[in-house]
VOLO-445243 format. One record per residue (C-alpha): x, y, z; residue in three letters. Coordinates in steps of 0.1 Angstrom, whole numbers. Example, Ala and Ser with C-alpha at 12.3 -4.5 7.8 and 13.67 -1.06 7.14 Angstrom:
BEGIN
+-------+-------+-------+------+
|  east | north |    up | code |
+-------+-------+-------+------+
|   123 |   -45 |    78 |  ALA |
|   137 |   -11 |    71 |  SER |
+-------+-------+-------+------+
REM end
This chain:
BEGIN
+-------+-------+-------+------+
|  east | north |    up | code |
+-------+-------+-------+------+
|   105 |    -1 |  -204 |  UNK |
|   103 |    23 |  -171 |  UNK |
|    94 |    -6 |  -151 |  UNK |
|   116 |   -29 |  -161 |  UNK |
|   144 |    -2 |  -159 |  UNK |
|   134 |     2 |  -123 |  UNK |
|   132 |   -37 |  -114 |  UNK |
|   168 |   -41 |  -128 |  UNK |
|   180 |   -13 |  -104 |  UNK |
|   164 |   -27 |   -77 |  UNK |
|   178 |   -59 |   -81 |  UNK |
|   211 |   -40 |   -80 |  UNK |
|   204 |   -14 |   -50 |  UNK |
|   226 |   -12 |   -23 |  UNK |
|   206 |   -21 |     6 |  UNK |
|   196 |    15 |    18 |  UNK |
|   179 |    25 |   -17 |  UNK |
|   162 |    -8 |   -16 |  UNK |
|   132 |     0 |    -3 |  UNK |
|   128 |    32 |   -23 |  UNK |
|   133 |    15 |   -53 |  UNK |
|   110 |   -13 |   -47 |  UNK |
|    85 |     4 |   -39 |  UNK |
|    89 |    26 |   -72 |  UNK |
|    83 |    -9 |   -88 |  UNK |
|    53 |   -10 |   -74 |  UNK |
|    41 |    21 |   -80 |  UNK |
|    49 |    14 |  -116 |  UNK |
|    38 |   -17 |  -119 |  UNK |
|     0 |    -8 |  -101 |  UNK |
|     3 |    21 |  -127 |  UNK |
|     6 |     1 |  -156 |  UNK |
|   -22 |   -23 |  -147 |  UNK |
|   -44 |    14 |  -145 |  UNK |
|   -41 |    23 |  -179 |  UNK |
|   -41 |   -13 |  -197 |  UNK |
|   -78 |   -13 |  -178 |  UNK |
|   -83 |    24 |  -189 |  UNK |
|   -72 |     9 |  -225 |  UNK |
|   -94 |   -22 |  -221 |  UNK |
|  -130 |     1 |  -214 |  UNK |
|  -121 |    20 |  -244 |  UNK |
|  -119 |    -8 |  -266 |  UNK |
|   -86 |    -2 |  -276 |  UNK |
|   -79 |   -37 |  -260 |  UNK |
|   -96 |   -71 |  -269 |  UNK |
|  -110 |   -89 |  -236 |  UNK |
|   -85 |  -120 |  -242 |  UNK |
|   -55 |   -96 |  -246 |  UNK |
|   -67 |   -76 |  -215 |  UNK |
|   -74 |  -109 |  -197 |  UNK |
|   -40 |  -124 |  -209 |  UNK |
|   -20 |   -90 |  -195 |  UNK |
|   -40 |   -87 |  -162 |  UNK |
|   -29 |  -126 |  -151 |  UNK |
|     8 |  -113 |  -158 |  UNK |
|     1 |   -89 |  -145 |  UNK |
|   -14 |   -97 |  -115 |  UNK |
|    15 |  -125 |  -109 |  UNK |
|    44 |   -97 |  -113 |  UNK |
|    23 |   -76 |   -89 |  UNK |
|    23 |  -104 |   -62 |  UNK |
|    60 |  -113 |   -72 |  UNK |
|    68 |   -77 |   -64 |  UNK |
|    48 |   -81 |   -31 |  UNK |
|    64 |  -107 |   -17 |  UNK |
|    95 |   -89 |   -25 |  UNK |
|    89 |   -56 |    -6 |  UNK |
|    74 |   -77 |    24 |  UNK |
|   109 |  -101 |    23 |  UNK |
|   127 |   -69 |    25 |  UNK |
|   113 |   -53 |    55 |  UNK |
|   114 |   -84 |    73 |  UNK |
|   152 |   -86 |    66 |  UNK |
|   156 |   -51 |    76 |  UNK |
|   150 |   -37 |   110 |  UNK |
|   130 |    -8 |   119 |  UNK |
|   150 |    24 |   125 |  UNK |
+-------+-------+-------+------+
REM end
């Protein structure tokens, strides 16, 4: 719920929080795919579920990347 929370506002951030908030996203997301692996090794996950997650995963991830790197293309350096 935290990360979805956090891509809504950064959909919504004014273009000065941007940044901060995307990369929260990320941090979120990265963090997330962490502990369904730690969930996964203690068997507390089947390998098709884990397999499943990690592909959405992974795509969200990249989705987010492209994002941040969009962003700080649009934005010059200060």
């Amino acid at each position: 719920m935290e990360l979805l929370e956090t891509t809504f506002i950064a959909k919504y951030a004014k273009r000065e929080d941007k940044l901060n908030c995307l990369e929260n996203v990320s941090r979120k997301l990265d963090n997330l795919k962490f502990f369904i692996t730690l969930l996964w090794e203690a068997k507390g996950l089947s390998a098709n579920k884990y397999g499943q997650l990690s592909q959405k995963l992974s795509a969200a991830g990249k989705m987010t990347g492209k994002w941040l790197q969009l962003f700080k293309k649009e934005t010059p350096a200060n």
